[in-house]
OpenMM code with the backbone's topology and positions (N, CA, C; nanometers):
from openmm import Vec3, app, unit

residues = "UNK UNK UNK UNK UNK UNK UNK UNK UNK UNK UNK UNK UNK UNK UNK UNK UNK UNK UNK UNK UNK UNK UNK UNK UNK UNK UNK UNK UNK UNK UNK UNK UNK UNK UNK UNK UNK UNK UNK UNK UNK UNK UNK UNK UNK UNK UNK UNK UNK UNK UNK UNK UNK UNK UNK UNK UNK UNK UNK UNK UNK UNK UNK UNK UNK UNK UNK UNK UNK UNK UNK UNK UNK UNK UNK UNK UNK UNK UNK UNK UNK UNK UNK UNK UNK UNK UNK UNK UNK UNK".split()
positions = [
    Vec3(12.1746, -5.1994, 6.6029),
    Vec3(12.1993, -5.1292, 6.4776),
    Vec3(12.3194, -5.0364, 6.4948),
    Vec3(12.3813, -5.0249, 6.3984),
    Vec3(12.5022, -4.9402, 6.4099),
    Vec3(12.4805, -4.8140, 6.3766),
    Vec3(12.5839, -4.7321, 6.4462),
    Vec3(12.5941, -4.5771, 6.4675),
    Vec3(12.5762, -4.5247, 6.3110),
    Vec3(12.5200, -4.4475, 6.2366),
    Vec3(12.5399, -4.4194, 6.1252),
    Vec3(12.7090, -4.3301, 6.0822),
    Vec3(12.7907, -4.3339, 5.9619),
    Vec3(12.8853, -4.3076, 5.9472),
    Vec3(12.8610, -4.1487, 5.9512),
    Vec3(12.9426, -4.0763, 5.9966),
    Vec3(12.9403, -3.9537, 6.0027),
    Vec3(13.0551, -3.8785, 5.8944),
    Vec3(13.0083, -3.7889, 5.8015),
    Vec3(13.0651, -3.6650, 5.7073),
    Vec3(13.0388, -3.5759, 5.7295),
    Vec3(13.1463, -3.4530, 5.7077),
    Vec3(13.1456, -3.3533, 5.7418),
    Vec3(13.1496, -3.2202, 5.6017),
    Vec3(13.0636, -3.1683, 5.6318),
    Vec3(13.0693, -3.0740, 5.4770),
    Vec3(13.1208, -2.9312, 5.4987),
    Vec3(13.1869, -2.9100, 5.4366),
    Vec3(13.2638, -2.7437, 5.4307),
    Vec3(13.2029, -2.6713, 5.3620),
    Vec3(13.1172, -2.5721, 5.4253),
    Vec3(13.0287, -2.4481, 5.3814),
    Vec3(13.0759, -2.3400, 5.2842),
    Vec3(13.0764, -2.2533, 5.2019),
    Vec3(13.1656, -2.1527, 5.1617),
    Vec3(13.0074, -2.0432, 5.0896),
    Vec3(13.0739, -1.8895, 5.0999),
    Vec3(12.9944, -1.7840, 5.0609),
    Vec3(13.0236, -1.8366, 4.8972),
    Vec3(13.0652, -1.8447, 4.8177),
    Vec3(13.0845, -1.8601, 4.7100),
    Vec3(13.1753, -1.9586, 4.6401),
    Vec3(13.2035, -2.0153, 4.5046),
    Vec3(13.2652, -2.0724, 4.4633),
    Vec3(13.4097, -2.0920, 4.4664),
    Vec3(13.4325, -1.9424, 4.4169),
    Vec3(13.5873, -1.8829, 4.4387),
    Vec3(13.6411, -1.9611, 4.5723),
    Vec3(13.5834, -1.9667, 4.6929),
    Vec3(13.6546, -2.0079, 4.8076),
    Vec3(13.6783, -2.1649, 4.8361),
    Vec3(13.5536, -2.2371, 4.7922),
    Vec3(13.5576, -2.3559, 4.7865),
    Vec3(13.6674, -2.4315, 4.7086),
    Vec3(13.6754, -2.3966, 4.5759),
    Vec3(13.7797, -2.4408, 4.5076),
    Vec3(13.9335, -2.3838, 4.5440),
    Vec3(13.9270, -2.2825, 4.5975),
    Vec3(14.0738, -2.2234, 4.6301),
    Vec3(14.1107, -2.3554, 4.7444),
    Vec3(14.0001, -2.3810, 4.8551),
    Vec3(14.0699, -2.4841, 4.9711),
    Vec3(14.0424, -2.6089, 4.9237),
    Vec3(13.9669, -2.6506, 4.7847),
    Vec3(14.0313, -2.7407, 4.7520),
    Vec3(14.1169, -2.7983, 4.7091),
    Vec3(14.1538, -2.7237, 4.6205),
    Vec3(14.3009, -2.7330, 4.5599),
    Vec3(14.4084, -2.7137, 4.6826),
    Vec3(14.3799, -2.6171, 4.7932),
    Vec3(14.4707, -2.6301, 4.8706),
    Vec3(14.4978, -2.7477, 4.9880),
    Vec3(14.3735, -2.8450, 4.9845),
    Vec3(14.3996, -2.9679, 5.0800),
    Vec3(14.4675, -3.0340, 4.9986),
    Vec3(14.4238, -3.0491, 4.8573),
    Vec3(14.4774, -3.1504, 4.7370),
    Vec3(14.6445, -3.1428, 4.7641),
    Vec3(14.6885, -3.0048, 4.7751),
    Vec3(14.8911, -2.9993, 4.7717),
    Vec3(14.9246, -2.9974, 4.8970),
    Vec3(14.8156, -3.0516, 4.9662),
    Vec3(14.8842, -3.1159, 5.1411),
    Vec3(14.8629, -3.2208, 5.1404),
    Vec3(14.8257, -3.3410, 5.0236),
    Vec3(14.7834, -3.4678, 5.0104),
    Vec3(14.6663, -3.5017, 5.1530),
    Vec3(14.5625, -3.4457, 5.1209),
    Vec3(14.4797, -3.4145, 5.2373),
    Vec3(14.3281, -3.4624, 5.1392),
    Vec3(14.2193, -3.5328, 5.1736),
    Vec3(14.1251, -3.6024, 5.0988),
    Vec3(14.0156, -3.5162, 5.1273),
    Vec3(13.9484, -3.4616, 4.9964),
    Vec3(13.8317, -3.4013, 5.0449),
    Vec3(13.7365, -3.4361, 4.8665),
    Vec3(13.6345, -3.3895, 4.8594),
    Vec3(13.5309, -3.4085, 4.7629),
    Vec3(13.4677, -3.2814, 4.7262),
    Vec3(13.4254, -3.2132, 4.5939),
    Vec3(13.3763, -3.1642, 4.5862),
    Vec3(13.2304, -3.2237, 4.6119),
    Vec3(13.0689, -3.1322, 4.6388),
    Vec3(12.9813, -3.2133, 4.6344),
    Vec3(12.9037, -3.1029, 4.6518),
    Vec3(12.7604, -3.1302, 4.5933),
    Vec3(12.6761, -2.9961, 4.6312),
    Vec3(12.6116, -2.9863, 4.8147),
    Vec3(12.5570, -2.8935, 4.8084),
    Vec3(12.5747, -2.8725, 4.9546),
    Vec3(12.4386, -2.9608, 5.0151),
    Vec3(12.4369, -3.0135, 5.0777),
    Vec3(12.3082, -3.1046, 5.1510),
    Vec3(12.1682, -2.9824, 5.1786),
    Vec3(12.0867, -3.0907, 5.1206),
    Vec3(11.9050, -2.9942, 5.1003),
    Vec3(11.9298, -2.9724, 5.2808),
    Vec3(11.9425, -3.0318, 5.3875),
    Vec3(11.8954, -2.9862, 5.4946),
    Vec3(11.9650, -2.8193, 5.5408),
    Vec3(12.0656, -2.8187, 5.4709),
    Vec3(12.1310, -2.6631, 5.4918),
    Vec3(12.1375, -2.5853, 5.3628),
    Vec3(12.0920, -2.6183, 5.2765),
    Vec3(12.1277, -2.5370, 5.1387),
    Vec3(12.0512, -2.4239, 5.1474),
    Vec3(11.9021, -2.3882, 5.1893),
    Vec3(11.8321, -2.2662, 5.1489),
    Vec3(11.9333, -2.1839, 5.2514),
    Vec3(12.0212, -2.1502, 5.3497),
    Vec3(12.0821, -2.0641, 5.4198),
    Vec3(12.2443, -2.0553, 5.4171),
    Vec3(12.2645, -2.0970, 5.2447),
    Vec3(12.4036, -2.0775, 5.2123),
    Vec3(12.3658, -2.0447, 5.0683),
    Vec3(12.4539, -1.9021, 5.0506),
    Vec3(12.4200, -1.8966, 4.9451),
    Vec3(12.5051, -1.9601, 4.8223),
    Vec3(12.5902, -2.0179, 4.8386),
    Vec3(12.6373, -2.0954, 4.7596),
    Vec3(12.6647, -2.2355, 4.7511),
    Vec3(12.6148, -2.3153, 4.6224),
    Vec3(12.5588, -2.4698, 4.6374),
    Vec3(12.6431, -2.5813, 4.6638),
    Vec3(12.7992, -2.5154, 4.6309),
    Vec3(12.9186, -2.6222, 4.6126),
    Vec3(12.9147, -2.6404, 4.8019),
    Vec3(13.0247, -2.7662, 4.7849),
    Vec3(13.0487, -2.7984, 4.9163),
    Vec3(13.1919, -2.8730, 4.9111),
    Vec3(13.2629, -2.8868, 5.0164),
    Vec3(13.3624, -2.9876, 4.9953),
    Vec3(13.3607, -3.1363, 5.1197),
    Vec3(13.3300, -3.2393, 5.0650),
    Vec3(13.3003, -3.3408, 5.1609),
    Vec3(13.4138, -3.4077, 5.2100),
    Vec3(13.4326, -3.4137, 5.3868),
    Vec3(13.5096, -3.4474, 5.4276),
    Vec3(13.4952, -3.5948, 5.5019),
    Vec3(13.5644, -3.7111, 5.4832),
    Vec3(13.5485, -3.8250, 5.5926),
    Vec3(13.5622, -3.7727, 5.7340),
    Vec3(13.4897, -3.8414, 5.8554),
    Vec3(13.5690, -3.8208, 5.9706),
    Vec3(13.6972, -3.8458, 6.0066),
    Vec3(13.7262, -3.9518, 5.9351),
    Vec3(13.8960, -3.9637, 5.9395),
    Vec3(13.9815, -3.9284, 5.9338),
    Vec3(13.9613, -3.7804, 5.8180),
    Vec3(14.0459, -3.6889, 5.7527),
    Vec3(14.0188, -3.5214, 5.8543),
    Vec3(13.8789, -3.5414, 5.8905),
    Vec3(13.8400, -3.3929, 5.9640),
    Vec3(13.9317, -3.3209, 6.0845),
    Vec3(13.9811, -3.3823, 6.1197),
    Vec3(14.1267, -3.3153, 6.2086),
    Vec3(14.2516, -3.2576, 6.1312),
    Vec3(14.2764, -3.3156, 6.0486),
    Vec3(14.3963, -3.2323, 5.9550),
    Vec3(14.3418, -3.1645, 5.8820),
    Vec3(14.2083, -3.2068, 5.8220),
    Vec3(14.1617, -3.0515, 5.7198),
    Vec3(14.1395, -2.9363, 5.7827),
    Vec3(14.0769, -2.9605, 5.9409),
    Vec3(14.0506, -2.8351, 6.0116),
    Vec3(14.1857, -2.7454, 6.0547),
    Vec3(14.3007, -2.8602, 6.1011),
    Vec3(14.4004, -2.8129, 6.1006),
    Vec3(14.4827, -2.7190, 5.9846),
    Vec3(14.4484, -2.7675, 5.8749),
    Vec3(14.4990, -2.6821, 5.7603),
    Vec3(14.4843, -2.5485, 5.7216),
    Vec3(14.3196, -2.5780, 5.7157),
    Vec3(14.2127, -2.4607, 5.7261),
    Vec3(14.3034, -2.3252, 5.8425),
    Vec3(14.2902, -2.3811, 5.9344),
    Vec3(14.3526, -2.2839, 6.0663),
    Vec3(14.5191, -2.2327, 6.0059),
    Vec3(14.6016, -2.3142, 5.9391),
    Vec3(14.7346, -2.3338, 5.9661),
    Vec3(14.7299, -2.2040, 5.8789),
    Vec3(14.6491, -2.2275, 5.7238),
    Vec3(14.6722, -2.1319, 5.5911),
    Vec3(14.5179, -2.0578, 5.6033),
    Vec3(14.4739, -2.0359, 5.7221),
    Vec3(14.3577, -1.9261, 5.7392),
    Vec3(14.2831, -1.9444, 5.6024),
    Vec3(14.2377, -2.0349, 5.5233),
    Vec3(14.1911, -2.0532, 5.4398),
    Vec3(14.0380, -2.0276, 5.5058),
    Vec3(13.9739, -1.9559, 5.3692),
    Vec3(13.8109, -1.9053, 5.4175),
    Vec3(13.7247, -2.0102, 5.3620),
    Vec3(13.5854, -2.0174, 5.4916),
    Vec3(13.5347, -2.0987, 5.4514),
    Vec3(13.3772, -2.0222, 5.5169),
    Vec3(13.2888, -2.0500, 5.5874),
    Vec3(13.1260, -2.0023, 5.6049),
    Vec3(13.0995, -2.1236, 5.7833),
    Vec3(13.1225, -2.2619, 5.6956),
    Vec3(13.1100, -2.3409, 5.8224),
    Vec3(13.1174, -2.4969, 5.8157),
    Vec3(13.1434, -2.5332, 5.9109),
    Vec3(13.2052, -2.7309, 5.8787),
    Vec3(13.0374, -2.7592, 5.9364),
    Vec3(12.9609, -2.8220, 5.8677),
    Vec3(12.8402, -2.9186, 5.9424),
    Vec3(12.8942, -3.0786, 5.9207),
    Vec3(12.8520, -3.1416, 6.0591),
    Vec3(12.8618, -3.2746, 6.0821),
    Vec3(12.7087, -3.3296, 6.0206),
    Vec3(12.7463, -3.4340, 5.9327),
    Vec3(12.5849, -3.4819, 5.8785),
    Vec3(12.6284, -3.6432, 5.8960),
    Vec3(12.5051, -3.7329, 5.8872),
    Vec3(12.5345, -3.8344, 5.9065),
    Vec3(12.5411, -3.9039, 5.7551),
    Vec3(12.6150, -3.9811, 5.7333),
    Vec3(12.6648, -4.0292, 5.5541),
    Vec3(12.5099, -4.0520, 5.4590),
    Vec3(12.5191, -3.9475, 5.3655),
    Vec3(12.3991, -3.9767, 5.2883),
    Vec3(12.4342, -4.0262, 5.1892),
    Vec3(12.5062, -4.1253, 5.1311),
    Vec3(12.5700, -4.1862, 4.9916),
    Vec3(12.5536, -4.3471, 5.0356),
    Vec3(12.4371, -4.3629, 4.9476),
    Vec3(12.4165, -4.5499, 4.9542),
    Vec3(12.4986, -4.5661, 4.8631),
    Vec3(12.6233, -4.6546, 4.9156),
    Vec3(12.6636, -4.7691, 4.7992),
    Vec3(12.6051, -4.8686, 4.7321),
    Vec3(12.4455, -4.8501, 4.7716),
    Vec3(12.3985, -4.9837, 4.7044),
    Vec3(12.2937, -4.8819, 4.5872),
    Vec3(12.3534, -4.7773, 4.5718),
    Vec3(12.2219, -4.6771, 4.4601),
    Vec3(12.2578, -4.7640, 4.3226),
    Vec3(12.1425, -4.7591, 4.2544),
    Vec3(12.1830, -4.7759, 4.1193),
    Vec3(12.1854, -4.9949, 4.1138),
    Vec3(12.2038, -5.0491, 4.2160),
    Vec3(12.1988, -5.1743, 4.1791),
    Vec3(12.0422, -5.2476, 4.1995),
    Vec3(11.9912, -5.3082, 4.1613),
    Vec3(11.8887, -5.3447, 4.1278),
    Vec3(11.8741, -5.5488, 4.1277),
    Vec3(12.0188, -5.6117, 4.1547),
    Vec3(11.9805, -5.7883, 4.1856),
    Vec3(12.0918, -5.7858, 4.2605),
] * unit.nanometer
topology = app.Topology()
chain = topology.addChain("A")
for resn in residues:
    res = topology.addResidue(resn, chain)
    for name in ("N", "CA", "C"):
        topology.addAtom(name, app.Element.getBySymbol(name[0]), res)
C-alpha cells in the first residue's frame, strides 16, 4: 500500500494574518489554499481559517514566510484528507 500523500496546513491567531500571507504567496506565484483548519488541531487554535499547502510547494512557502517574516502560529504536516472520489456515486 502506498505512503499516504502528505499536506501541510498553516496555522494563524486570527484571520487578518492568514489572508495577509495569502495574498502574499499569491504575488510570489507561490500555490497555497485557503481551507478551514483540520478537526484534529482546531480546538487549540483559535482561529478556524487555514492555508493548505502541497508538499511540493512547502519549501518555498516556508522560505517566503522567513524571507517577508510573514506571521503565522504553526505549519502541521497532516496526511491528505481530500477524496477525489467524494460526491461520485457509479
Amino acid at each position: 500500500m502506498a505512503e499516504p500523500e502528505l499536506n501541510y496546513y498553516i496555522l494563524f491567531d486570527n484571520y487578518t494574518q492568514g489572508l495577509a500571507l495569502y495574498e502574499l504567496l499569491r504575488s510570489e506565484g507561490l500555490s497555497a489554499r485557503i481551507a478551514p483548519t483540520p478537526r484534529t488541531v482546531e480546538g487549540s487554535q483559535p482561529c478556524g481559517m487555514s492555508l493548505l499547502v502541497k508538499a511540493e510547494h512547502i519549501a518555498a512557502v516556508r522560505a517566503c514566510i522567513e524571507r517577508r517574516r510573514a506571521e503565522y502560529r504553526d505549519i502541521v504536516e497532516m496526511p491528505c484528507q481530500i477524496n477525489p472520489n467524494r460526491g461520485k456515486f457509479c
